[in-house]
C-alpha positions as CSV (number, residue, x, y, z in Angstrom):
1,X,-22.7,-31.2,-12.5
2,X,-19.7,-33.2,-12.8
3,X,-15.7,-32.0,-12.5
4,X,-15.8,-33.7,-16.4
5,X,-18.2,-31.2,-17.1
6,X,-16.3,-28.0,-15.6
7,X,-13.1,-28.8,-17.2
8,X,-14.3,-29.1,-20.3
9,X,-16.0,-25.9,-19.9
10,X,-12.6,-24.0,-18.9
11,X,-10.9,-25.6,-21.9
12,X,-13.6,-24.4,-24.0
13,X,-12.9,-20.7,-22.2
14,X,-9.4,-21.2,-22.5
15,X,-9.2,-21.8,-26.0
16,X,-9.9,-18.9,-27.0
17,X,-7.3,-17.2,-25.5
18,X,-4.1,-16.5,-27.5
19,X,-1.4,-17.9,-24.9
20,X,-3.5,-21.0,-24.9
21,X,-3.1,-21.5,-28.5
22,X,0.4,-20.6,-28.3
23,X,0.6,-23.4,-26.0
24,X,-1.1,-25.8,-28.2
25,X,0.6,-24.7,-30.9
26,X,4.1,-25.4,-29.2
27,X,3.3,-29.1,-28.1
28,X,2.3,-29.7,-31.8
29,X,5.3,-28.3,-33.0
30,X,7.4,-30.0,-30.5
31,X,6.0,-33.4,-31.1
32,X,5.7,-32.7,-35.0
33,X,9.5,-32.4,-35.0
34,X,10.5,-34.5,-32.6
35,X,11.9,-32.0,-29.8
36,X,11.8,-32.5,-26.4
37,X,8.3,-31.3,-24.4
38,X,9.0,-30.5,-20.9
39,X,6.6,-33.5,-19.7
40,X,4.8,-31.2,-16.4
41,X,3.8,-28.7,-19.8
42,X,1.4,-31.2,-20.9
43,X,-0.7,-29.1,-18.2
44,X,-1.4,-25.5,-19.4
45,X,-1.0,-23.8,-15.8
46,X,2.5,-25.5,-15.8
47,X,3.7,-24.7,-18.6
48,X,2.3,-20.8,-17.7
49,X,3.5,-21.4,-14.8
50,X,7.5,-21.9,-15.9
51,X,7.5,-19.5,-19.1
52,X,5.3,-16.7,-17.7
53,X,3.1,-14.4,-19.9
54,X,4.4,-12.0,-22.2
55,X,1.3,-9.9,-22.2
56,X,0.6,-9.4,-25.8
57,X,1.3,-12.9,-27.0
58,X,1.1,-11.4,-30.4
59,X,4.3,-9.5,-30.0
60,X,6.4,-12.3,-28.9
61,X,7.9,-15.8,-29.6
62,X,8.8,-18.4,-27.8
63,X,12.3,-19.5,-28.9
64,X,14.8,-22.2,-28.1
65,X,18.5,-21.1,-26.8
66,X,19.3,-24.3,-28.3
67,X,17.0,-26.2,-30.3
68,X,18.4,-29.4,-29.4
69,X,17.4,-29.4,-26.0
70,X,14.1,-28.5,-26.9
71,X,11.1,-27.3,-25.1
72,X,12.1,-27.2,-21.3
73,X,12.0,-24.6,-18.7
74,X,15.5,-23.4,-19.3
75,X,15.7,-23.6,-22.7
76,X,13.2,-21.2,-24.2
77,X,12.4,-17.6,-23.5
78,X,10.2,-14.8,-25.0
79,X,11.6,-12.6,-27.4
80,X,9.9,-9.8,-28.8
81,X,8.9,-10.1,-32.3
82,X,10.8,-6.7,-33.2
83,X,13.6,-8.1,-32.0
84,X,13.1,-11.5,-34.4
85,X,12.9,-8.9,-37.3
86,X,15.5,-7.3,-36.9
87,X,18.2,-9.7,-36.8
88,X,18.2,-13.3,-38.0
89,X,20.3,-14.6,-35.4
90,X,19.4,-13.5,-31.9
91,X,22.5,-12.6,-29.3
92,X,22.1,-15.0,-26.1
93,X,24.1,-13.5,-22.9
94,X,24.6,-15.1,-19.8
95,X,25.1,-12.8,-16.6
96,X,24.7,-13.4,-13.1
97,X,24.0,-17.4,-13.6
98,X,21.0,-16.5,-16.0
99,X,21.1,-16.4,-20.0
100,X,18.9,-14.4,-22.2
101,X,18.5,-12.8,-25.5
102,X,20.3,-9.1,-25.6
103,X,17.1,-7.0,-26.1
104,X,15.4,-8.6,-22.7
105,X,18.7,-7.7,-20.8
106,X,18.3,-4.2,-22.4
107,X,14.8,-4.1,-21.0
108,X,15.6,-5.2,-17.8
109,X,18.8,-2.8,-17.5
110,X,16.6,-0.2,-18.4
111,X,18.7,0.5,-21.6
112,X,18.1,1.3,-25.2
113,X,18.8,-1.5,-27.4
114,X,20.4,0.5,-29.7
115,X,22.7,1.4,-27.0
116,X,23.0,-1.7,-25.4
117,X,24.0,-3.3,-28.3
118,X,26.6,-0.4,-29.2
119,X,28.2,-0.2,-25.7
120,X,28.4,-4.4,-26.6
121,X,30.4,-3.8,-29.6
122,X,32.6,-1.5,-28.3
123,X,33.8,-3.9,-25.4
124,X,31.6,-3.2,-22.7
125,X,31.1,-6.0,-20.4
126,X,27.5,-7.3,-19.0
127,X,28.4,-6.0,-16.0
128,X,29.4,-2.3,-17.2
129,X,25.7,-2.7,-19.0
130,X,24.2,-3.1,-15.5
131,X,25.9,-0.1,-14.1
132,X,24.8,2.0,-17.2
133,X,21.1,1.0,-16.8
134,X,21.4,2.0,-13.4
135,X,22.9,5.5,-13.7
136,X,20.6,6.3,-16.7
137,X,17.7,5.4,-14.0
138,X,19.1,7.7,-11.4
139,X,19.8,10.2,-13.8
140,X,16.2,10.1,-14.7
141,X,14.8,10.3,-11.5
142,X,16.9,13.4,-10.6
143,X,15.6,14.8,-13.7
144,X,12.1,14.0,-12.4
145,X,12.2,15.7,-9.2
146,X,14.0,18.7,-10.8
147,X,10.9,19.1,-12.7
148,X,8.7,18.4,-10.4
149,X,9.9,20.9,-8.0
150,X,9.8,23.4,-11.0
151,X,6.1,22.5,-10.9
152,X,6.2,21.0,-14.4
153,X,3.9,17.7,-14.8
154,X,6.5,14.7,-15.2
155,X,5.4,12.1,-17.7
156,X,4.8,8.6,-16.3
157,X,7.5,6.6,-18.1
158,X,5.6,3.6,-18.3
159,X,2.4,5.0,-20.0
């Protein structure tokens, strides 16, 4: 069988998978509207590649930092859809040379958005944010092992 006839088998696969059609749906969109399309995303592994997989694609948008750069690797980033409804206008930081939208750096601190975004308001810098996330983690894991020497099952946090 030929390598024409294998591809177009794993498109046929692929197709049917939501972050494929997201895909397709972004080049569309991109060249519907005239944006920029990072050119190495014309391939599907690329572009999974340089944006990564959200998981549930379902959950989460693709969005532009700036919309007039368009679709390129450091322009766009996945934002939870909860996040989208919440707000109409999304709050980009930038911290340690990287920017992102304010609920992923709450994720990755390992703080509540609700609390990020308080501490934010109140003057606390990205860095402060950081320190918080990490405290809150090392208070959790004390609180962990206290229990766990108590003989008290510990939930798995990530379940």
């Amino acid at each position: 069988m030929s390598d024409d006839y294998y591809r177009k088998a794993r498109k046929g696969f692929r197709s049917k998978q939501p972050l494929y059609r997201r895909w397709e749906g972004t080049r569309r969109l991109a060249k519907d509207k005239g944006l920029p399309f990072q050119q190495s995303w014309e391939d599907y592994d690329a572009f999974v590649a340089d944006v990564g997989d959200p998981g549930d694609v379902s959950q989460y948008r693709l969005v532009l930092i700036n919309p007039e750069r368009g679709y390129v690797w450091y322009n766009v980033r996945w934002v939870p859809l909860t996040r989208i409804r919440q707000t109409k206008e999304l709050l980009w930081l930038s911290y340690r040379q990287h920017r992102d939208e304010a609920s992923n750096w709450a994720t990755e601190f390992g703080v509540p958005l609700e609390t990020f975004l308080s501490e934010l308001e109140q003057g606390a810098s990205m860095r402060q944010l950081d320190f918080l996330g990490r405290k809150l983690r090392k208070e959790q894991a004390k609180a962990a092992k206290r229990l766990a020497q108590a003989g008290v099952a510990v939930p798995n946090p990530k379940a």
